[in-house]
C-alpha positions as CSV (number, residue, x, y, z in Angstrom):
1,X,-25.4,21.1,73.8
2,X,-26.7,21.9,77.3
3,X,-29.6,23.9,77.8
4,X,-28.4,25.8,80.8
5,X,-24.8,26.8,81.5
6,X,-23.8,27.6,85.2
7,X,-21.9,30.0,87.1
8,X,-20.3,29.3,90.7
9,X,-19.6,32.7,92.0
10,X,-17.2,32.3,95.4
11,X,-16.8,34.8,98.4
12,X,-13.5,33.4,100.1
13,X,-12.6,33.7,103.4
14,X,-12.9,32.1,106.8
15,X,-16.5,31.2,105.8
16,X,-16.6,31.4,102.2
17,X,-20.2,32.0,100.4
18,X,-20.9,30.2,96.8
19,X,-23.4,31.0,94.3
20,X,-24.4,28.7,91.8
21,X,-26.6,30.1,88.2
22,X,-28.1,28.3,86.2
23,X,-28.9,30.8,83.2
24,X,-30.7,29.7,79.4
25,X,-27.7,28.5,77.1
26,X,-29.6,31.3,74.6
27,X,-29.9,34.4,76.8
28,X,-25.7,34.2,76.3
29,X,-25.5,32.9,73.2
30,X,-28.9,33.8,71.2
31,X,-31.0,36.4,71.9
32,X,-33.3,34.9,75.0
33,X,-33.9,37.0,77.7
34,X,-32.2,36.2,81.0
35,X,-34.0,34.3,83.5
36,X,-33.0,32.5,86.6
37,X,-33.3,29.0,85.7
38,X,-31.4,27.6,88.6
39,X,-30.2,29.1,92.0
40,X,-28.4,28.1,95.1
41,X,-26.7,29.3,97.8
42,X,-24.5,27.5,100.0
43,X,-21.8,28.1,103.1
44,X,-18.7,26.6,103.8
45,X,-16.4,26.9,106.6
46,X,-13.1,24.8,108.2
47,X,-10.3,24.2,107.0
48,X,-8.8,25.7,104.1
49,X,-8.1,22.5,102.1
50,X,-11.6,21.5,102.8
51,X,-13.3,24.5,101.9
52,X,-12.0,24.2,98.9
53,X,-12.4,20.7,98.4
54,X,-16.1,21.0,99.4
55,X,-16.1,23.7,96.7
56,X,-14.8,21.6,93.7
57,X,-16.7,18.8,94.3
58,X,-20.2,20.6,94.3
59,X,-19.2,22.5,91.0
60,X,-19.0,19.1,89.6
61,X,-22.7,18.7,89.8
62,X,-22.8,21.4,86.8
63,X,-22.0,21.6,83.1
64,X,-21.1,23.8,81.6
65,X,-20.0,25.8,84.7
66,X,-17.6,28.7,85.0
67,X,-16.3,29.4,88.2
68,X,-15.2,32.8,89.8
69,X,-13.5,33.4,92.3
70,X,-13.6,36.5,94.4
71,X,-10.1,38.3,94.2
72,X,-8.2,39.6,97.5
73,X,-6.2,42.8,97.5
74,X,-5.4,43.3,101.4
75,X,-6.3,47.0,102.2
76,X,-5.0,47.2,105.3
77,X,-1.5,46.2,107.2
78,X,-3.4,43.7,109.2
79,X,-1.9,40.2,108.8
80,X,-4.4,38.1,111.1
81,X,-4.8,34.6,110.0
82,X,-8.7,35.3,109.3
83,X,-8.1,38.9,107.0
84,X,-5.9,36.7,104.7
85,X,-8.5,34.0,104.6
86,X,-9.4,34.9,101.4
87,X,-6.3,33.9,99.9
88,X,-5.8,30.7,101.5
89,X,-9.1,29.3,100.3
90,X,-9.1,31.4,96.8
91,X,-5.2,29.7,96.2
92,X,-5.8,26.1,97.1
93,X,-9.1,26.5,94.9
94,X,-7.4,27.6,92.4
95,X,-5.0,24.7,92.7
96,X,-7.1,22.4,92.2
97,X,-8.0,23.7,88.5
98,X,-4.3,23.4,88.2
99,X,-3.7,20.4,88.9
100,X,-7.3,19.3,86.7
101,X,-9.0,18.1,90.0
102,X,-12.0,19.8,88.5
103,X,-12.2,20.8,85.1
104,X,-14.6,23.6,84.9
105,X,-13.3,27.1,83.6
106,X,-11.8,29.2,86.3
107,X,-11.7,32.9,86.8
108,X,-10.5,35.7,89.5
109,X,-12.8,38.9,89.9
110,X,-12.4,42.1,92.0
111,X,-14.4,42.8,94.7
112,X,-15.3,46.0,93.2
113,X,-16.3,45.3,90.3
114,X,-19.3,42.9,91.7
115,X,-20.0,45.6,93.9
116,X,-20.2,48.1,91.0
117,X,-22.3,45.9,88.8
118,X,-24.9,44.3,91.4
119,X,-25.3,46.5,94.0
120,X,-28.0,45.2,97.1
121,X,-30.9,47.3,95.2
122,X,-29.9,45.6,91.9
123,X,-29.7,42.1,93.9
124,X,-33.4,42.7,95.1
125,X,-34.8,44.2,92.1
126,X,-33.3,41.2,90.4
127,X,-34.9,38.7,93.0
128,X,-31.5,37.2,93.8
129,X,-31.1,38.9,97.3
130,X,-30.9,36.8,100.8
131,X,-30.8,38.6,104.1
132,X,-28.0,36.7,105.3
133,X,-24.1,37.0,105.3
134,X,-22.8,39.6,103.2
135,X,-20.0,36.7,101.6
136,X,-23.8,35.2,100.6
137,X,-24.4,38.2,98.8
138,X,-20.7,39.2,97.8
139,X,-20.8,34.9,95.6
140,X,-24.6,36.1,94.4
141,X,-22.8,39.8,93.0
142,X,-19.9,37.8,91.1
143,X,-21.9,35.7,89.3
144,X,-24.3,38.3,88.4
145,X,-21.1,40.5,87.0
146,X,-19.9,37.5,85.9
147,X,-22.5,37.1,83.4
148,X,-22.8,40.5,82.2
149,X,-19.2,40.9,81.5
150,X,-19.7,37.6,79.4
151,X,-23.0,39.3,77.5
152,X,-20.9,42.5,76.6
153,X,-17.4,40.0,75.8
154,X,-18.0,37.2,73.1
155,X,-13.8,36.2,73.7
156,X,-14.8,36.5,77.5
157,X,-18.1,33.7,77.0
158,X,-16.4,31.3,74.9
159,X,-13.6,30.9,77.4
160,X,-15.7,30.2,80.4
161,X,-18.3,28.0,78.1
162,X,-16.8,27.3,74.5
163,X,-17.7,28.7,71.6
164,X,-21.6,29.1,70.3
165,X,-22.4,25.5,69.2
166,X,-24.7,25.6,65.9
167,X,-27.0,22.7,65.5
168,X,-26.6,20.6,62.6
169,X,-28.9,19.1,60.6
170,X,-29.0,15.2,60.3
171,X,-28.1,13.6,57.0
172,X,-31.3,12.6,54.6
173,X,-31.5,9.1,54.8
174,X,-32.7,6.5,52.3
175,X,-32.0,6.1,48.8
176,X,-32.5,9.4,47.7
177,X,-28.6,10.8,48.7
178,X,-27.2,8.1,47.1
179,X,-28.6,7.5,44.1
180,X,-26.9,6.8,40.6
181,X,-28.3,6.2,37.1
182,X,-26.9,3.7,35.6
């Protein structure tokens, strides 16, 4: 059983911003409070393909890790190759948990709710904000949500990290398990 389990937030697009979170394994499944354990922040930008690539390989520094992936619902009737970036990067990402390239747990998220749930004052108050890009801050909100979705849905948790592990005690050695009168 790991002592910290991860969360890879992502912010598609024609640069995509990643999150990762290392949180205790107990402020999800025990009663710890939250604290930031681990954090980094990271930019990608190219191709699609190696975006996402880039992406998969880094989240395989981290287990247990969930990722999440920043959902894209076009707005607008604009069909320019760097609006529908998002989904170009977000879909060959999620390929590659398809196909088991990585094998971490993978999930899509609206935009809104990150935006709901960890708003810039939140992200400051929280000491998780960057001046910076907002698809920085938009991977930093998705984990955050990310998490407290998890903390409020137990079914939610054990998909992205397994079920609570309970430790078990070793076996008493020696002669006393075993003994017999004869």
């Amino acid at each position: 059983m790991s002592s910290l389990i991860y969360v890879m937030g992502i912010d598609p697009g024609f640069t995509t911003g990643v999150t990762i979170l290392g949180v205790p394994y107990l402020s999800m499944y025990g009663n710890s409070p939250y604290h930031r354990s681990y954090f980094e922040l990271f930019e990608t930008s190219g191709s699609y393909s190696d975006q996402a690539l880039e992406i998969c390989d880094a989240s395989r520094e981290f287990f247990p890790l969930a990722m999440v992936v920043e959902s894209f619902y076009p707005a607008k009737p604009i069909t320019s190759e760097e609006y529908l970036s998002p989904v170009h990067v977000g879909d060959r990402i999620a390929f590659c948990h398809e196909t088991k390239y990585v094998i971490n747990t993978f999930f899509w998220q609206t935009p809104s709710q990150a935006m709901e749930t960890a708003p810039d004052s939140r992200l400051k108050l929280w000491n998780l904000y960057r001046p910076g890009p907002d698809h920085m801050k938009d991977s930093t909100r998705h984990v955050v949500t990310f998490l407290r979705r998890c903390r409020d849905d137990t079914a939610l948790r054990d998909a992205a990290w397994g079920p609570a592990q309970t430790r078990t005690r070793p076996a008493k050695r020696g002669y006393a398990r075993s003994r017999r009168t004869v």
